[in-house]
C-alpha positions in Angstrom: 16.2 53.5 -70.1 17.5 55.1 -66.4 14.0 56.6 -66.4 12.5 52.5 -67.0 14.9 51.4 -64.5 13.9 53.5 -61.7 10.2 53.3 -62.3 10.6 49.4 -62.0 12.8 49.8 -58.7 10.2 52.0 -57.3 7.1 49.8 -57.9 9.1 47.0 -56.5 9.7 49.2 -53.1 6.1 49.7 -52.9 4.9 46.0 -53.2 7.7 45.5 -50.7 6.5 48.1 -48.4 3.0 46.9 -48.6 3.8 43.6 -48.4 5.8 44.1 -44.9 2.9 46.1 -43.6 0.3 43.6 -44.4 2.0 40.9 -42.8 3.3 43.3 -39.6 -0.7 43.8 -39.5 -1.8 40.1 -40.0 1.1 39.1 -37.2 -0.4 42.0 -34.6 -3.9 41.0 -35.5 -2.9 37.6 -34.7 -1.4 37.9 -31.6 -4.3 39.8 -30.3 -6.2 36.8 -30.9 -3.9 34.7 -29.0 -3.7 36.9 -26.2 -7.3 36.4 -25.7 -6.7 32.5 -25.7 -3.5 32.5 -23.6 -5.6 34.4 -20.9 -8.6 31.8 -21.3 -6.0 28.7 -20.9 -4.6 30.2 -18.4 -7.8 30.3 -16.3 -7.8 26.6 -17.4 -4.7 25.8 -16.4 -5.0 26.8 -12.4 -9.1 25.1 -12.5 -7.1 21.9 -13.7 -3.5 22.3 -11.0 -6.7 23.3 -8.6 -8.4 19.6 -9.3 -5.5 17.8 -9.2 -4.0 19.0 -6.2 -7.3 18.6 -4.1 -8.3 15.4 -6.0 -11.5 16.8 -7.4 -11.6 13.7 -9.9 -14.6 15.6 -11.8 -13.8 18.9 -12.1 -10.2 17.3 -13.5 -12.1 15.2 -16.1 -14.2 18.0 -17.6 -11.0 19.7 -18.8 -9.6 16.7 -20.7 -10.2 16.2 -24.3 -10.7 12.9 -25.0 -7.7 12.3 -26.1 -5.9 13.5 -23.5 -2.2 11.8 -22.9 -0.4 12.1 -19.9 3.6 11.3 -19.5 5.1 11.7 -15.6 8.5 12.2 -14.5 9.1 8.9 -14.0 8.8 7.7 -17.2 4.9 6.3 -16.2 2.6 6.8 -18.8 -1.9 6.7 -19.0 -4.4 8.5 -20.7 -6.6 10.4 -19.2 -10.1 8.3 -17.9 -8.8 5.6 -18.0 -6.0 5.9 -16.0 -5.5 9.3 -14.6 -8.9 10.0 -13.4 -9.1 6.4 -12.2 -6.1 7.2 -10.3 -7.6 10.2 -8.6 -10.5 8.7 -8.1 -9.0 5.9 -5.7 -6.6 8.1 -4.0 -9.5 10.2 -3.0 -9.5 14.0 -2.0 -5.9 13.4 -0.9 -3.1 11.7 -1.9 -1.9 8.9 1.3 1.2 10.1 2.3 -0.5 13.0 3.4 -3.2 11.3 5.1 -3.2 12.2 9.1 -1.0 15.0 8.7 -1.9 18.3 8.9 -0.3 19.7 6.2 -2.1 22.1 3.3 -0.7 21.3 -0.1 0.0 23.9 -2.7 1.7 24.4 -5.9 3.1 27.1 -7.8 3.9 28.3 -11.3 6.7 29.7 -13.4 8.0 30.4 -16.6 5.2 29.8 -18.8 5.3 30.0 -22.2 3.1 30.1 -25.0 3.5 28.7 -28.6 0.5 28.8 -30.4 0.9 26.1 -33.6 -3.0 27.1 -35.0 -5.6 29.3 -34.0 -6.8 25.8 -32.1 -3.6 24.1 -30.9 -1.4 25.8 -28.1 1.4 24.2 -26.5 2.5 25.6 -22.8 5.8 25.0 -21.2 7.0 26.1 -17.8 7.5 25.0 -14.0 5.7 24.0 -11.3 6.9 23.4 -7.8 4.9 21.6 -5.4 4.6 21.9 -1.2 3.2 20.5 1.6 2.9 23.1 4.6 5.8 25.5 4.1 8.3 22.8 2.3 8.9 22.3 -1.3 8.1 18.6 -2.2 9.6 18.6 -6.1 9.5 20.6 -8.9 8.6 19.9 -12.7 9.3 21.1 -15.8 6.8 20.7 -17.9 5.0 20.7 -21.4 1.3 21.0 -21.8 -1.3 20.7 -24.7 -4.7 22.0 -25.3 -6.9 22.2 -28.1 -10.0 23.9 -29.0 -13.0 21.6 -29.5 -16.4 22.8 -30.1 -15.4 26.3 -29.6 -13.6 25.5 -25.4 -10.2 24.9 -24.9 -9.3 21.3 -23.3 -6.2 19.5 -21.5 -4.6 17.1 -24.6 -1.3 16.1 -23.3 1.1 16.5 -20.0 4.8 15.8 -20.1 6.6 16.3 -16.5 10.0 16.1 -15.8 11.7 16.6 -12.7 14.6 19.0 -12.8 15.7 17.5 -9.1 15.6 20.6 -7.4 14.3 20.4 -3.8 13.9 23.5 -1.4 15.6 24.4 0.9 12.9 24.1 3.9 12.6 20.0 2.8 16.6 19.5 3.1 15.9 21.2 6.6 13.2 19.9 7.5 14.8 16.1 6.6 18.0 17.0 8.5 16.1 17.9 11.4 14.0 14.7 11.8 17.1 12.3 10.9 18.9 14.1 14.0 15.8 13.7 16.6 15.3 10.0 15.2 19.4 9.1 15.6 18.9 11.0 19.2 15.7 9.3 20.0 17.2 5.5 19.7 20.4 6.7 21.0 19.0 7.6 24.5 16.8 4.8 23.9 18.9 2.2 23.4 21.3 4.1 26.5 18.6 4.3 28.9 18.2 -0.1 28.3 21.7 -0.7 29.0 22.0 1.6 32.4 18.5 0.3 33.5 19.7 -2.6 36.3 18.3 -6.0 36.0 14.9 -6.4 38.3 15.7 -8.8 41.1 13.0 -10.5 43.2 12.8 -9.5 46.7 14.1 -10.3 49.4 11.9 -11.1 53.0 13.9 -10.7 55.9 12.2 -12.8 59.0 12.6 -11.0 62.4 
């Protein structure tokens, strides 16, 4: 009966063993496949932050599935032709603020973080902060989405929200031009009261 007992507990050991091997294997095997997409989306990724920070409306569009979805910080929503390439198509290779001003714009990207839900669904999360020139306009924490269709990844679905931190060169920068506008109207406004009324002149006949 001891001898029975044992055999069973030892058979059961195995299939455990084998079991957790097999599924450590299927898990590694896996991940190696998803390390092989992340590093395609993530290619993606910077093409699309690319097109949407110069306003290349086309090279934008040809990353967006068609159903792609987008949700902004400010609670805005569009999808994507429709709206958001629409958008970019008016605003043109620049966005209007910027207009005149020679400032380069740039972005950056942290914490990203992959969660793949099937081998053709992958959902990214992270930061990205967003300058013009040296100072730090916003940055966003976001979500994104992409799915495989037809064997390329595409843009599904954006969700920003803005986490309200600012850099340090804008509050500077802001601080700086609210003093030099203050002093500009201050001497303005002091240089109008000193400046004496013009009188007419006077002819003195000899």
């Amino acid at each position: 009966m001891k001898f029975q007992q044992l055999a069973t507990c030892t058979v059961w050991a195995m299939v455990f063993f084998l079991g957790s091997s097999l599924t450590a294997s299927a898990q590694s095997a896996g991940a190696q496949n998803h390390a092989a997409d992340e590093q395609a989306i993530r290619v993606l990724e910077r093409q699309m932050f690319d097109a949407a920070m110069t306003g290349d409306a086309d090279a934008f569009e040809r990353l967006l599935a068609p159903e792609y979805y987008t949700i902004n910080h400010d609670g805005s929503f569009m999808d994507g032709r429709v709206g958001q390439v629409a958008l970019m198509r008016r605003m043109g290779k620049k966005a209007p603020p910027l207009k005149g001003l020679n400032l380069s714009v740039d972005y950056k990207l942290g914490d990203t973080k992959f969660r793949f839900l099937d081998d053709n669904t992958a959902l990214l999360t992270g930061w990205s902060a967003y300058y013009a020139g040296p100072i730090m306009l916003a940055r966003v924490r976001h979500t994104e989405g992409w799915v495989r269709q037809n064997g390329q990844w595409k843009f599904v679905h954006w969700q920003g929200t803005s986490d309200g931190l600012v850099g340090e060169w804008a509050t500077i920068a802001a601080t700086v031009l609210v003093t030099l506008l203050v002093s500009w109207l201050v001497r303005l406004g002091w240089r109008r009261w000193r400046k004496p009324a013009r009188r007419g002149k006077v002819v003195v006949e000899a």
